[in-house]
N, C-alpha and C positions, 0 to 999 in steps of 0.2 A: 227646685224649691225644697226647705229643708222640712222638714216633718216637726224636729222639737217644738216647742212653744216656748216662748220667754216665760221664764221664774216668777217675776214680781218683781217688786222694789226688795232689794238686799239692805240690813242691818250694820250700821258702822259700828266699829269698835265703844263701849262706852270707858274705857281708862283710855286716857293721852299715852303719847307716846316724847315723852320731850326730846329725842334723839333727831327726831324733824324739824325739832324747834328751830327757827330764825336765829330768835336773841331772848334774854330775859325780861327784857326791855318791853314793859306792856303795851297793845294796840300802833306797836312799830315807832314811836314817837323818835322823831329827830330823820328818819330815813324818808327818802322819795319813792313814795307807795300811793295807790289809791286811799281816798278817805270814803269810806264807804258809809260812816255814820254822818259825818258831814253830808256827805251827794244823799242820803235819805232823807236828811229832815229839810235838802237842798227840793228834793220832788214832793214833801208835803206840803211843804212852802206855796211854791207854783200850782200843787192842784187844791190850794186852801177855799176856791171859790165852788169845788167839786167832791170832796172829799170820797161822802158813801158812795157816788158813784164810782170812782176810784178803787176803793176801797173791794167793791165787786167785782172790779174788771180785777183786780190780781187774784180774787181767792175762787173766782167763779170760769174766766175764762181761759184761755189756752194762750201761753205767752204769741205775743205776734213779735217778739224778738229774733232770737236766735232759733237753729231747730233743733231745739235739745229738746224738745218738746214737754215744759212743762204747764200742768194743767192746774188751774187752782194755786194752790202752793207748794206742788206736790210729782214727782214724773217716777216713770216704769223704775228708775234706774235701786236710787236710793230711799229708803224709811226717811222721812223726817220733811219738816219745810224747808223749803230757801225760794230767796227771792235775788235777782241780780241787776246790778245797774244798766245793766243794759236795755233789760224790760222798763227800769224804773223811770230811763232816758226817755224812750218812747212813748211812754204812760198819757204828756200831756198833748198828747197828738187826739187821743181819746177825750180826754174831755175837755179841752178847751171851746169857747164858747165863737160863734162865729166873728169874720170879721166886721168891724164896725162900717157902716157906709159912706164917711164921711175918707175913712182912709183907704176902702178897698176903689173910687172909683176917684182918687186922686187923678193927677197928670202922672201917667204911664214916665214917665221921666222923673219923676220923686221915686217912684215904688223901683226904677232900676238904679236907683242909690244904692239899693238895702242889698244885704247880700242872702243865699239863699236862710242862714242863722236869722236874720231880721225878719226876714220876710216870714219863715214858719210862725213864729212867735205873734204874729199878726191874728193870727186865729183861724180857724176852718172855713174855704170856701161856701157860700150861704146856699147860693140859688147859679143858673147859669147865666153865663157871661159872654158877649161879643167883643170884639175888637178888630176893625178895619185897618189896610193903611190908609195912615195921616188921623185915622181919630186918637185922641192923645190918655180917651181913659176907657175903661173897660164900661159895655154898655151892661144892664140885666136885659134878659130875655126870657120867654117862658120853654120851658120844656118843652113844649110842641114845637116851635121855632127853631130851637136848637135844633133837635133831633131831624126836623124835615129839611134844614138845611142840609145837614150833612146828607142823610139821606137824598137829598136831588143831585147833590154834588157825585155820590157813589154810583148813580145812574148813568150820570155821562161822562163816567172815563171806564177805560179797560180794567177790571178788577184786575190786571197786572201793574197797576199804577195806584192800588189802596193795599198799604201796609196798616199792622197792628202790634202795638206793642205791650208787653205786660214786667212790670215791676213786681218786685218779691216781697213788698209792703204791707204786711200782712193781710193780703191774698188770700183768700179762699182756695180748694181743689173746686168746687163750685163756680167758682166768677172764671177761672183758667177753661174749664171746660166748656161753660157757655161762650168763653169766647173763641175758644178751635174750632167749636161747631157754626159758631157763626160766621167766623173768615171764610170757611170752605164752601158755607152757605150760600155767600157774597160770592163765588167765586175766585178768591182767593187764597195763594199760599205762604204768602207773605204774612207771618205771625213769630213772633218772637218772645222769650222771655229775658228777665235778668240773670237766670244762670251762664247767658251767652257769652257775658264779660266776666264770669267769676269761675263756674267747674262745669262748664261743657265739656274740658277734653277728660277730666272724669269720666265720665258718663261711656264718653268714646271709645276711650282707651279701654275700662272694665268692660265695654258690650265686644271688643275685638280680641282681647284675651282671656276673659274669663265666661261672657254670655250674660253677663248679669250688667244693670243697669243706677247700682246703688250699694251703700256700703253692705258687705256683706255678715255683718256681724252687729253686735249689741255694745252701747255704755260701758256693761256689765261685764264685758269678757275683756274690757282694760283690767279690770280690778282681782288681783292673781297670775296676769300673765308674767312671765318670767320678764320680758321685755317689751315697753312703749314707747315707739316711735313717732315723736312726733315732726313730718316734716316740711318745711315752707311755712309750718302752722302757728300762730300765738294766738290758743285759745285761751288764754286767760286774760286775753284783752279782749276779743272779739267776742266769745263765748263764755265770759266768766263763771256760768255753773259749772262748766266742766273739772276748775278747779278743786270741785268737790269730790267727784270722781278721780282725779288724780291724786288729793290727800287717800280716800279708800283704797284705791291700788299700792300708793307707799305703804299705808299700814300691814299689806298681806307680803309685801316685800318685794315689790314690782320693782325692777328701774326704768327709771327717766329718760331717752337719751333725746335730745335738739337737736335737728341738722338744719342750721340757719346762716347767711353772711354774716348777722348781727346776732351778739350776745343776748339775748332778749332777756331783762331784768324782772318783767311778771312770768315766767318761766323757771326764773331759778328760784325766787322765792316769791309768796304768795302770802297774803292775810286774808282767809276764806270765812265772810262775817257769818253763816250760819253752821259753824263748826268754832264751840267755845275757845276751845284752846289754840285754834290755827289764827282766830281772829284777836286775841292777847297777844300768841309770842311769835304769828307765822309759817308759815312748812316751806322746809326746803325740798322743792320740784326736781329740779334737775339734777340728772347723777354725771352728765357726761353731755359739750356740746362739740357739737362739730360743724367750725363753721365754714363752709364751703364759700366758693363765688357763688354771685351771681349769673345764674345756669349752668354752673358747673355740677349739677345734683348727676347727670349720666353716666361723666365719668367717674364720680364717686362710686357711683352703683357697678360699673362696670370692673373698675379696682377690687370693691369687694366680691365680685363673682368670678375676678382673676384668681384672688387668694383662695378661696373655697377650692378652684380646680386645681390650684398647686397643693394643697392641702390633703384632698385627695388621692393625687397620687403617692405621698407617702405613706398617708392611715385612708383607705376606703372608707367611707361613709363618715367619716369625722365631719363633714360640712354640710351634705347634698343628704337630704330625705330619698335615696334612690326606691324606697318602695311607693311615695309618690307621686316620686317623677314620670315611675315606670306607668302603672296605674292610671294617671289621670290626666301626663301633662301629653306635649307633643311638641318637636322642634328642638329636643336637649339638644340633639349631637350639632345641630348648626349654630342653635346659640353657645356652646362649649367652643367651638372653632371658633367663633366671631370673636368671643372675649380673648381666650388666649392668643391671638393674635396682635391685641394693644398691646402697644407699650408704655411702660411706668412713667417713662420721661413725659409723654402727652397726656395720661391722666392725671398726675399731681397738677401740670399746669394750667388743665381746664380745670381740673376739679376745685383747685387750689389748698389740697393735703395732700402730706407727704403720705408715701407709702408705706412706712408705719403707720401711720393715724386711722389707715383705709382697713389696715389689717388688725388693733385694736377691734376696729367693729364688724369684721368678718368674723373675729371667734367670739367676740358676745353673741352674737346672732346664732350661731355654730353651735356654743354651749348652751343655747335657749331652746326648750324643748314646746315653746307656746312663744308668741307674740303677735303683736297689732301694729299697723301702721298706721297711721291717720297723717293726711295733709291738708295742705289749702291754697292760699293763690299763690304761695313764695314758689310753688310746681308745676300748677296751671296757667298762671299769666303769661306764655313764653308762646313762640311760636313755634315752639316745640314743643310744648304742655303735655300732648296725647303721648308723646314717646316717654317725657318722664313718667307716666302715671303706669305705662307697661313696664316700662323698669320697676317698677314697686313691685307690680304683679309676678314681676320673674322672681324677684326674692321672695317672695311670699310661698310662689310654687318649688321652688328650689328647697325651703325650708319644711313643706307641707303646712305652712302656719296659712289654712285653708279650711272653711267648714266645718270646723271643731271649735269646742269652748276653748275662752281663754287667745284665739287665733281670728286673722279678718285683717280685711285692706275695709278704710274707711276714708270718702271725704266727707270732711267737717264741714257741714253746710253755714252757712252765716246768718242766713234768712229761714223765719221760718214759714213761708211758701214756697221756694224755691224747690225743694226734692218732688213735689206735687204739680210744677208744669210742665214738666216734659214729660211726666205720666199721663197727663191730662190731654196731652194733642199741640200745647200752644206751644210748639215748636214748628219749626220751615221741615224740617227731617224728620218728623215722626208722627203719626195720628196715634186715637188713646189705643193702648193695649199691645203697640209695638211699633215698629218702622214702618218707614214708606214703601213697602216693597208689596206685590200685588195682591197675595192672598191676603193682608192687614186690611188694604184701599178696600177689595172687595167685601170683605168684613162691615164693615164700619159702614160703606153704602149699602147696606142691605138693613141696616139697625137703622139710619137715619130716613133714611127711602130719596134719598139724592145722590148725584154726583159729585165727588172729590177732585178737585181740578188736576188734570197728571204731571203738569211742569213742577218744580223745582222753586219753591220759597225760596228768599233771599234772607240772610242772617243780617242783624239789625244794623252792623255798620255798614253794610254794602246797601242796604236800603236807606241809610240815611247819605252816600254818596250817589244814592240815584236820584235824588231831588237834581244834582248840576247837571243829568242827559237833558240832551236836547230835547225840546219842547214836545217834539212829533214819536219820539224815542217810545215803545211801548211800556218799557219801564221804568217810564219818568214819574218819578213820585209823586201823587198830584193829591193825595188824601195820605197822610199819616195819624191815625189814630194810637194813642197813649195813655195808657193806664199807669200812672206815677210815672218813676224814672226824671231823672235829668239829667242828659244829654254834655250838656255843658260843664258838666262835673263830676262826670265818669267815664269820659271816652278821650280816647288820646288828641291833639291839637284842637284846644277849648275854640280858637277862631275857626276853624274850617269847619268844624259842627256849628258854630254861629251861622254859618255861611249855609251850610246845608238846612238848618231848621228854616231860614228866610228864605229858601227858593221853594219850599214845599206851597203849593196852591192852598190848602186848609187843613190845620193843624189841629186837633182835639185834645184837648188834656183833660181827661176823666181823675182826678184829684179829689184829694181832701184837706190840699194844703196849696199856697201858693208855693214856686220856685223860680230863680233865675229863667229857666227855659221857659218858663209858661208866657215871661214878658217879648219873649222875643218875638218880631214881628211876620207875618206870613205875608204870601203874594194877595192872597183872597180872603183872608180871614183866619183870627183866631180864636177856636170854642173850646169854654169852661166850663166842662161839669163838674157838680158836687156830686162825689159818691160817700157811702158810710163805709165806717170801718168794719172789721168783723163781729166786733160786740154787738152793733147796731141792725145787722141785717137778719131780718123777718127767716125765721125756720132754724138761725142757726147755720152754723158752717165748718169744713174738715180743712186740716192741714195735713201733711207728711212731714214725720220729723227727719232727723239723720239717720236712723236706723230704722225708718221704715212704719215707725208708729204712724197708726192714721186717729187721730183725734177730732174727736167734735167738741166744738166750743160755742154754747146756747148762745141766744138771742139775752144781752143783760136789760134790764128796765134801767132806764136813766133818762137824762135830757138828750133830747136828738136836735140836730141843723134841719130845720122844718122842710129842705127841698133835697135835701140831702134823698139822692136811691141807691138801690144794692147794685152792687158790680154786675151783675150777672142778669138781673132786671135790665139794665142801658140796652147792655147789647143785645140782647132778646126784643128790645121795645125798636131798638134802631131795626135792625134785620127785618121785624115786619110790616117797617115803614120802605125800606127799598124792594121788597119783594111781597108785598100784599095778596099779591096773588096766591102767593106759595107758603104766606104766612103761618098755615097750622102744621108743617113741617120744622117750624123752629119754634112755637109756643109752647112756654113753659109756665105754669101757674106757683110752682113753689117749687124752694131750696130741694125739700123732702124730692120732690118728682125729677131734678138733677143727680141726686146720688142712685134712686131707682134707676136710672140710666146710666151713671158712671161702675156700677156695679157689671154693667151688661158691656160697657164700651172697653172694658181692661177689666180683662178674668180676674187679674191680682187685687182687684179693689172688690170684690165678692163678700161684701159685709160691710160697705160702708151703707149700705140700702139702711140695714139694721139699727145705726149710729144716731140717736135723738136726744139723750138726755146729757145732764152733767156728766162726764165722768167715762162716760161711754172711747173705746179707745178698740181696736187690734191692730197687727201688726201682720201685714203685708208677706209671705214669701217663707213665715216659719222664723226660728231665733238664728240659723246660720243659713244663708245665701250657698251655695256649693255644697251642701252638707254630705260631710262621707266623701271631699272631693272630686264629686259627679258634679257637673259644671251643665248647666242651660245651654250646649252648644250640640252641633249635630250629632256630631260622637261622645258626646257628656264629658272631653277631656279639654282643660285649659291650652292656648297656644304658648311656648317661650318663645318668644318676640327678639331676635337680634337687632339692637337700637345702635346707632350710628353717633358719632360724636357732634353736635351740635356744632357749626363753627362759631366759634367767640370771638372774633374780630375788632379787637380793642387796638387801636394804635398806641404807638407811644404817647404816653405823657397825656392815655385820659383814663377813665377810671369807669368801673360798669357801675351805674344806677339801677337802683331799683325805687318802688313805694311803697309805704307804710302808712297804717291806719294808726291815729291817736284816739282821742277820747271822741268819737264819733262811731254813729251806724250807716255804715253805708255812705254815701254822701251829707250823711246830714254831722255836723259838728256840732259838739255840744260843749267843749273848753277851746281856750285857745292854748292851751298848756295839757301836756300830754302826762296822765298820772304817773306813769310807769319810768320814767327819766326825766320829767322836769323840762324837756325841751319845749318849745312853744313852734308854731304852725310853719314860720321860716327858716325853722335851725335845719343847716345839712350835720347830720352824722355820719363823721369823719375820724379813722383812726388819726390819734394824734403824732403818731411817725410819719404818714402821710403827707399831713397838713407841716411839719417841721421840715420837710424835701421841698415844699413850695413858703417854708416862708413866712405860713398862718398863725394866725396865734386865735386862744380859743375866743369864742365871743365875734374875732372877725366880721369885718363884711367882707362875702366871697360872691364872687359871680361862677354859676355853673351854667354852661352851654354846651352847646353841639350846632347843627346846620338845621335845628328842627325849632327850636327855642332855645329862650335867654331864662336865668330864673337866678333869682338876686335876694340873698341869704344871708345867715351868719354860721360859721361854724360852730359846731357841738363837738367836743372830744368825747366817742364812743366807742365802745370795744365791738368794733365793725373787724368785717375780713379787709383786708389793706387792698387797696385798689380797686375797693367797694362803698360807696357812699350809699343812703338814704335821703329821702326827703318826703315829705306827708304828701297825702293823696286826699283832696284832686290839686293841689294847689300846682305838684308837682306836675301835672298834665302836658303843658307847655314844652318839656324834654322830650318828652313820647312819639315818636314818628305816626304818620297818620296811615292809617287801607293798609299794615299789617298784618296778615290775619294768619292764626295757626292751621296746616293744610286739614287736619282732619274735622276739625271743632268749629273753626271759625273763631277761636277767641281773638281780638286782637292783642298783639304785644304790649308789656306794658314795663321793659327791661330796653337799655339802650348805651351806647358808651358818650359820657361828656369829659368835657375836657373842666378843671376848675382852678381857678386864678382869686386872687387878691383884688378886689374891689380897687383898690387905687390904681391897680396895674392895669384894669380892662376901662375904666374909666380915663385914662390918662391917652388910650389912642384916640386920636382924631378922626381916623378913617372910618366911616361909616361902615365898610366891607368889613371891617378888623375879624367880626364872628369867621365871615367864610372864606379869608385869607389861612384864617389861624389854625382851622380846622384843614384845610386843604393841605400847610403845611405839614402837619403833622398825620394827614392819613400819607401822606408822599415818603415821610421818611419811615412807616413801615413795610409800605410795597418797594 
């Protein structure tokens, strides 16, 4: 862990620099841009029935958006306010008034009309709810009801057969930790979060070659580095403060570089509303893209650490930091022999750049005496995730851009609970304060005064494929308990997850909204808690930002949902209803007497006990992760990881898909039109050379398939990599192969090859088989 301390908030330039400027053209008018004063006075609108409470949750509490972590108005990184659409999307989740009763207990067949956009807007779950099969509307119930049911149900099955899930919704490190302690409670290790679909093999990959478990560096050490990499990542759609950070690092002279399939337009240029002049005439982002296939990022990586070792040997040290290779790292000479061993011809064509383009960005890199890398799911959704995220690490190590300012491997978390559950235990692999390995287990039993069950959690997709074991099967899922999330609109083939949610015995959705998944029907029962949000829960509560910030965000005064409880209260109240006996082993009286203990359960949180008022914030581990390039491993040196080429196995005549997020968080959509290109929720983005080899013209109806799904579209001419399409997420789910899963992390894949035709052309066979003739043909004519 590193010693320095973070600086504070840094000072932006006050003179413009119009050499970034867009155009002269004020507030972008005529181009497809976000309208960000529009989408403001669009969420004053909507919370016009709420305002000052509103009003408080953004200047008083801790965004529950993204984990840039800001507080107030205000985060570590930069002097000044901002606020982002992203927070301002989410805002009316906070005060919206509950739902009415005339519509929440309609015919369960009206409300699965709505989709999950209809259904949010409905209002906040009130009080709890039942729902049988064949009863057709949701019953109320009192809290004692609920809870002892489930509770008698958790009695008579094997705690191998009660899973727990937890969503990144803004979550508390609080409610995450009451409920790892409570699953192991229960006797189980079946617990999971939403990191498991988004940067598990993050976490992976950093804890197997570096020892660390989180970005190792700051905001702040973008801003001055010679070189930002941003890869897989579009934080200026997902993460729009960052934008702000990225106009700061152009000002000190940083560059830009993308490595994406797709040209991303909020990436190259930007209108950042709490920066005068970026929000008048724009900043241009991007210095350089490089657009790679889809999963071809390894052999890109491997290209550039060919060139470096050919480099090399003409000027020693022109590429390779060899005094911190020597130093700190271990495994050069084997990973030196693995790369020079490729050849060019197989990297260009997985990678899909030529070997100049690969060599361009080996001597930026080369001549960068600092840089950063940041990614996101364009690197982790693969089922090779954890190998690319070591490949970063090897460049990193290769460079020394390690434990110094200005230098760091960062993932760009999306959510901001997500960096705080798997510190917290609610993971299948990990209890708080480190892994599941013995001296941790014994740790952690000796703090709680019980037993931690010693088998092996199941990661969330495999626990929702264990609802179809057989009946007598000890891992048949017969209790799944859920905090947010849906299923239905996040995980690959939306029907086989239908199919899995309907076999599970009793389903819990611990919520503060309705969603698609919550209607679906269970073998034994479906229960609806109300929980509050984090503004609303008694004591107050912490997040983890991306870089490790631990924030406490008070308890605000406002209107509450009158049955509405805290996350971390359910499960505590549940726990002492199945185990009464043992009940003052998991009793907890306040948020306050949670962090007293998460302080003690994970050394690294040694200050959250302290965390009470507004404002109140540290930072985890020191300002650089590795610092000095002594690494958290047995011998304090990083591994270089020799990574294997992925196979791409694309047959003729189809094209690698990937998905993209539009103007939505997470599952939840908030346009049907995507700010950033104009495209709306059906369009595939399609190079238009592509689409000219088949025949398409733009606007088309296209059908894109494979043997997994059908998905029925229109074409979008975008400056994608060629024989790489897009298509939004989750709609796009249907293409996605199901029980996937990446070997180290567990993420599933979320990358696949389809084939795509003309709408008249796939409509005009008669044969029903046509899908799995077509595909069959053409996997034949590559083997």
């Amino acid at each position: 862990m590193g010693k320095t301390k973070h600086q504070g908030p840094m000072k932006l330039p006050k003179m413009p620099d119009p050499s970034h400027w867009v155009s002269m053209v004020p507030f972008g008018i005529g181009k497809v841009k976000p309208k960000h004063i529009r989408d403001t006075v669009k969420v004053v609108w909507e919370n016009k029935d709420n305002l000052p409470y509103a009003t408080r949750i953004l200047t008083q509490g801790v965004c529950d958006g993204c984990a840039l972590g800001v507080a107030g108005l205000y985060d570590q990184t930069l002097a000044g306010p901002h606020v982002c659409t992203t927070r301002l999307n989410v805002l009316r989740l906070n005060t919206m008034s509950a739902i009415k009763e005339e519509v929440l207990h309609q015919d369960i067949e009206e409300l699965r009309k709505l989709d999950s956009t209809e259904l949010r807007k409905l209002g906040r779950i009130p009080y709890p709810l039942s729902r049988k099969p064949g009863e057709k509307t949701f019953r109320r119930i009192s809290w004692d009801e609920a809870l002892d049911r489930v509770a008698e149900k958790i009695k008579a099955i094997d705690p191998k057969q009660l899973a727990f899930f937890l969503t990144a919704r803004g979550i508390t490190n609080e409610s995450y930790y009451a409920a790892a302690k409570v699953a192991r409670f229960l006797g189980t290790n079946n617990i999971d979060n939403a990191s498991r679909i988004c940067h598990s093999p993050s976490k992976t990959a950093l804890k197997r070659s570096l020892g660390i478990g989180a970005s190792s560096c700051n905001y702040q050490d973008w801003i001055g580095s010679d070189v930002l990499v941003f890869w897989g990542s579009v934080a200026a759609n997902n993460q729009p403060v960052s934008t702000k950070y990225m106009y700061a690092a152009k000002r000190k002279g940083t560059k830009i570089i993308i490595i994406n399939p797709y040209h991303e337009p909020s990436m190259d240029e930007y209108w950042i509303p709490s920066i005068p002049d970026s929000a008048l005439f724009g900043t241009k982002l991007a210095d350089d893209v490089y657009q790679v296939n889809i999963g071809g990022d390894i052999a890109f990586m491997n290209g550039v650490m060919k060139h470096w070792f050919e480099m090399e040997e003409l000027v020693p040290g022109s590429a390779i930091d060899h005094q911190f290779v020597n130093e700190h790292t271990k495994g050069f000479q084997q990973l030196k022999e693995h790369v020079r061993n490729q050849d060019w011809e197989t990297l260009e064509k997985s990678s899909g750049l030529t070997k100049d383009r690969m060599l361009e960005f080996a001597q930026l890199l080369a001549k960068s005496q600092s840089g950063v890398f940041i990614w996101s799911m364009g690197l982790t959704q693969h089922r090779f995730g954890t190998d690319n995220i070591s490949q970063v690490a090897n460049l990193a190590m290769l460079r020394g851009f390690l434990g110094r300012e200005k230098c760091g491997v960062m993932p760009i978390r999306g959510h901001s609970g997500v960096q705080g559950s798997g510190e917290m235990g609610a993971d299948p692999f990990v209890l708080p304060g480190g892994d599941f390995e013995p001296k941790n287990k014994k740790r952690i039993e000796e703090l709680w005064n019980f037993n931690v069950p010693d088998w092996q959690g199941d990661i969330v997709g495999v626990t929702l494929e264990n609802a179809l074991l057989p009946e007598e099967h000890e891992r048949h899922v017969k209790v799944f308990y859920t905090s947010g999330g849906n299923f239905l609109e996040t995980m690959p083939n939306p029907q086989f997850v239908k199919q899995c949610l309907e076999s599970v015995d009793v389903r819990v959705h611990q919520d503060i909204i309705l969603n698609t998944s919550t209607l679906v029907d269970a073998k034994e029962e479906v229960i609806v808690l109300p929980a509050m949000t984090r503004y609303e829960q008694p004591g107050g509560g912490t997040s983890t930002s991306t870089e490790r910030m631990v924030y406490f965000s008070p308890e605000i005064k406002g209107p509450r949902i009158e049955e509405a409880r805290a996350e971390w209260e359910i499960y505590v109240d549940l726990a002492k209803r199945v185990k009464s006996e043992e009940k003052d082993l998991i009793d907890v009286k306040s948020a306050k007497q949670l962090r007293d203990e998460i302080a003690k359960a994970n050394p690294n949180y040694n200050g959250i006990q302290h965390l009470k008022n507004k404002g109140d914030v540290f930072q985890w581990g020191g300002a650089w992760l590795c610092e000095g390039g002594i690494c958290p491993t047995e011998d304090g040196r990083g591994t270089l990881l020799p990574i294997e080429l992925p196979e791409l196995r694309k047959p003729e005549g189809h094209f690698y898909v990937t998905t993209r997020r539009g103007k939505q968080f997470n599952s939840m959509v908030y346009s049907e039109t995507d700010p950033n290109n104009s495209a709306d929720r059906y369009d595939v983005l399609i190079h238009s050379e592509d689409a000219k080899e088949l025949g398409i013209s733009e606007r088309e109806a296209i059908v894109v398939y494979n043997k997994y799904g059908v998905y029925h579209g229109r074409a979008k001419f975008e400056n994608t990599r060629q024989g790489n399409i897009q298509v939004y997420w989750p709609e796009g789910n249907v293409l996605i192969p199901k029980g996937v899963y990446e070997t180290y992390a567990g993420i599933p894949e979320y990358n696949t090859a389809v084939v795509v035709e003309k709408a008249e052309q796939y409509y005009s066979q008669k044969d029903t088989k046509y899908v799995e003739k077509r595909v069959e043909e053409l996997e034949m004519e590559i083997s």
